[in-house]
C-alpha positions in Angstrom: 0.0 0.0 0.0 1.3 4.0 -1.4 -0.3 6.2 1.0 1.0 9.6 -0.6 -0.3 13.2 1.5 -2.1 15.7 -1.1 -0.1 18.9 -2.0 -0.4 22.0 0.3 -1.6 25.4 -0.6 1.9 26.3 -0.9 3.1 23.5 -2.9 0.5 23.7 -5.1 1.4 28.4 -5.6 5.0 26.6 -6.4 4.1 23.9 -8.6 2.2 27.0 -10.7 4.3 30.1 -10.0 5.9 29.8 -13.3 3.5 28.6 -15.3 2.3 31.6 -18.2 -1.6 32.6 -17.7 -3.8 34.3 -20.2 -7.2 36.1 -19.3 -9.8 35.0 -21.9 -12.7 37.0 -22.6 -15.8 35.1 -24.2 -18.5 36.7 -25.5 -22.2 36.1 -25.0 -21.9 33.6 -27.4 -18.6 31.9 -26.0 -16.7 33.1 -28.7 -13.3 35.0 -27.7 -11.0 37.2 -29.7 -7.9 35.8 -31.4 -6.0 38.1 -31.0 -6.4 39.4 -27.7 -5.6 36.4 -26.2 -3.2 34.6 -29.0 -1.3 31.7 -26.8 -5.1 30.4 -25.5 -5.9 30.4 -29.4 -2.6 28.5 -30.2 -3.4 26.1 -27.7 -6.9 25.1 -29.4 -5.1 24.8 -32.3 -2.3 23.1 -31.6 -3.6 19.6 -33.3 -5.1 21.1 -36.2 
């Protein structure tokens, strides 16, 4: 038996720090704008 504890608050802020964020707008629709947010719409379209 692996009995592993869950992260803490704090390791969780560290695990993140460096990650990049984005804020994403959506319209009433759910549609958002390109090219304010461009790395969120490179993400969607990564596979395509």
């Amino acid at each position: 038996m692996v009995i592993r504890a869950l992260p803490t608050a704090d390791e969780w802020a560290d695990l993140f720090k460096n990650t990049p964020t984005e804020v994403v707008n959506l319209d009433k629709r759910g549609h958002y704008d390109p090219e304010k947010s461009p790395a969120f719409h490179d993400w969607m379209h990564e596979n395509d």
